[in-house]
N, C-alpha and C positions, 0 to 999 in steps of 0.2 A: 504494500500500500504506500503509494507519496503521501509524503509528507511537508503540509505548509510553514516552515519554519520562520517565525519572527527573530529579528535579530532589534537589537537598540544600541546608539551609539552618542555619548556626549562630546565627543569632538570629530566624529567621520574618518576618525583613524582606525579607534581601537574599537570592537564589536561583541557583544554582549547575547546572545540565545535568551530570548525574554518570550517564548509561549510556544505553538502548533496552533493556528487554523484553519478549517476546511477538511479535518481530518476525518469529523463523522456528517454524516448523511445528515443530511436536513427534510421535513415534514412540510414544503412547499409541493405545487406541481413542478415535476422535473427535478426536485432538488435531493430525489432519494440515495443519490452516490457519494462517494466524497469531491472535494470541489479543486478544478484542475487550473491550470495556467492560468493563473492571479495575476491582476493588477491593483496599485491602488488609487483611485484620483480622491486629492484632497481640494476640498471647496471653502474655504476661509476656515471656521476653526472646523469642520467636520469632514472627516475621512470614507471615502467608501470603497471593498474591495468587491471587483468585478471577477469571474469567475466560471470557467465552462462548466457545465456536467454532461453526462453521456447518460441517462434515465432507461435505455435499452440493455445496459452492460450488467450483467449480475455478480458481483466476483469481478468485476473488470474481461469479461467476458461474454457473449451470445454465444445459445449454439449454432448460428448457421453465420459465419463470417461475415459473410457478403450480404446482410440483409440492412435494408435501412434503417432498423433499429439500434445494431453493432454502428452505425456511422455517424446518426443521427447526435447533434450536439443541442445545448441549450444554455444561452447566456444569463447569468446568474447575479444578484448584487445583494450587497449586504453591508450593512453599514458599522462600521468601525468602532468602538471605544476603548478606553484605556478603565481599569479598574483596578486599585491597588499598583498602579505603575507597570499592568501587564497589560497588553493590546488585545485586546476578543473582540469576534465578531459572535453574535448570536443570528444564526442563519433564519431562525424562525420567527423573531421579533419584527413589530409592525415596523415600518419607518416611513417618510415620506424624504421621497430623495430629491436633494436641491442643489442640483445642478444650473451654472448662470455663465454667465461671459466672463472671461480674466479679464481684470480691470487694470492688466500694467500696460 
């Protein structure tokens, strides 16, 4: 199983292992896998990662390869916090995501 590794770092030198997420299945439509090639966009003070899943993979697998289920991707988000100094995402929590223009 991949695994979402957070890292934190006070000067962008030295790097710190501060959590795992996306590591268990989430309880949306589509979000019953674990959660693959992450990004994160941050929107003034509020973070959110974005994230594939494959909802036809069982195990990380189909049994018939070639079917459109095995292929079949679904784009994912979920919005960020930190708690106790550690970064989580709760996959199943409500959010309203606000996304805007960069203002530089």
């Amino acid at each position: 199983m991949e695994r979402a590794s957070v890292f934190r770092s006070d000067d962008l030198t030295t790097w710190e292992r501060n959590g795992i997420i996306l590591d268990q299945p989430g309880k949306r439509s589509d979000d019953g896998t674990i959660g693959l090639h992450a990004d994160v966009v941050v929107q003034g003070e509020e973070g959110y990662v974005f994230y594939f899943t494959h909802p036809g993979r069982v195990n990380g697998h189909h049994e018939d390869s070639n079917s459109y289920e095995l292929r079949r991707s679904s784009i994912q988000v979920a919005k960020l916090e930190v708690v106790d100094g550690v970064l989580i995402c709760d996959r199943d929590k409500e959010f309203e995501l606000n996304l805007g223009a960069d203002d530089r």
